[in-house]
C-alpha positions as CSV (number, residue, x, y, z in Angstrom):
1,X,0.0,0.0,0.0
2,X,1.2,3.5,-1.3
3,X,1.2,6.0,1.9
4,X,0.2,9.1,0.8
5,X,1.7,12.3,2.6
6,X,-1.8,13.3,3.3
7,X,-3.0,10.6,5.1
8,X,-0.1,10.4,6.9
9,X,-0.5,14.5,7.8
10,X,-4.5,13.5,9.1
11,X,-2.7,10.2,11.6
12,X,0.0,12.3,12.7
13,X,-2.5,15.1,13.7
14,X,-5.0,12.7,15.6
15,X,-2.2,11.5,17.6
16,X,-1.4,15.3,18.6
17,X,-5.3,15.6,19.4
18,X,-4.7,12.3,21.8
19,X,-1.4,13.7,23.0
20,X,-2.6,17.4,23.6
21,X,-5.8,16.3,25.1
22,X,-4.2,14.3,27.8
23,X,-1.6,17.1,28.4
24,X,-4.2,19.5,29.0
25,X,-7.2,17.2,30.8
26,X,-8.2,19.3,33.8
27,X,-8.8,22.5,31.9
28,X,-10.7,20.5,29.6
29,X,-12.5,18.6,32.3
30,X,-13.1,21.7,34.1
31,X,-14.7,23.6,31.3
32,X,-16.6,20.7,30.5
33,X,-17.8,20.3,34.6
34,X,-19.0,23.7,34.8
35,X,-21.5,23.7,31.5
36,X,-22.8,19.8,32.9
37,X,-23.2,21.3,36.3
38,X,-25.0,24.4,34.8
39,X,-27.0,22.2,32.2
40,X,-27.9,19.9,35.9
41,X,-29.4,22.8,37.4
42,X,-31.3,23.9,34.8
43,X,-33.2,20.7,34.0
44,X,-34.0,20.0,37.5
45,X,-35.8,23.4,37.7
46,X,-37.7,22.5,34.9
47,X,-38.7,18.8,37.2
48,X,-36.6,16.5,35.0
49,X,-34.5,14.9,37.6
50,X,-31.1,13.9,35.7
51,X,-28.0,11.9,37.8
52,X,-25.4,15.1,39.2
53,X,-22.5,15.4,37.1
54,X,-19.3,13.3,37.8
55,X,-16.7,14.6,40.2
56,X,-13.9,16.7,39.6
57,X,-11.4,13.2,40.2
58,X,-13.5,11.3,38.1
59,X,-13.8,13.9,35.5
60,X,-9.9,14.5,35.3
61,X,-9.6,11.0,35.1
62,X,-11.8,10.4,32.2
63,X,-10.1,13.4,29.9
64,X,-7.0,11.9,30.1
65,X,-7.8,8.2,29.2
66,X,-9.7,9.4,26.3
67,X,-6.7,11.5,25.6
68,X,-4.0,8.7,25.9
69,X,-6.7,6.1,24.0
70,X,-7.0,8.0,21.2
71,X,-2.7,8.5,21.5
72,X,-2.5,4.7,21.8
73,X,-5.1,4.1,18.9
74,X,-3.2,6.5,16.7
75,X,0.1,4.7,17.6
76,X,-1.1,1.1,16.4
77,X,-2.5,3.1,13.3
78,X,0.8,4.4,12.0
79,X,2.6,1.1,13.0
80,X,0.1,-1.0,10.8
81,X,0.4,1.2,7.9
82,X,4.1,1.5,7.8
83,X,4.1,-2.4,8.1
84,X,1.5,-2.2,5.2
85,X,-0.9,-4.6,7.8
């Protein structure tokens, strides 16, 4: 299989995504935590009772496995093209 430097330019990028999302989970959590808890509030004064939003731990914790999943992903991608699997 001919790599293309394009395709090659869109794997490299997706690991950075994975890479920069785990560098940088607790802002993103913490962004994310405060629109949830906001979004909580306002449908509970409207009578839907949703489940609260995750912790802060648990939220921090979540960012950077996605992060280092889609890193790991991205890793096995590039190795299986270079070895044309």
């Amino acid at each position: 299989m001919h790599l293309s430097i394009s395709l090659m330019l869109i794997e490299i990028t997706r690991l950075f995504l994975g890479l920069t999302m785990a560098a940088f989970h607790r802002q993103i959590a913490d962004f994310i935590l405060e629109h949830e808890r906001n979004l909580v509030v306002l449908l509970r004064q409207r009578g839907l009772m949703v489940p609260p939003a995750p912790t802060r731990n648990t939220a921090h914790t979540l960012y950077f496995c996605i992060g280092l999943g889609i890193a790991f992903i991205e890793l096995a991608r590039i190795y299986m093209l270079q070895r044309g699997i």
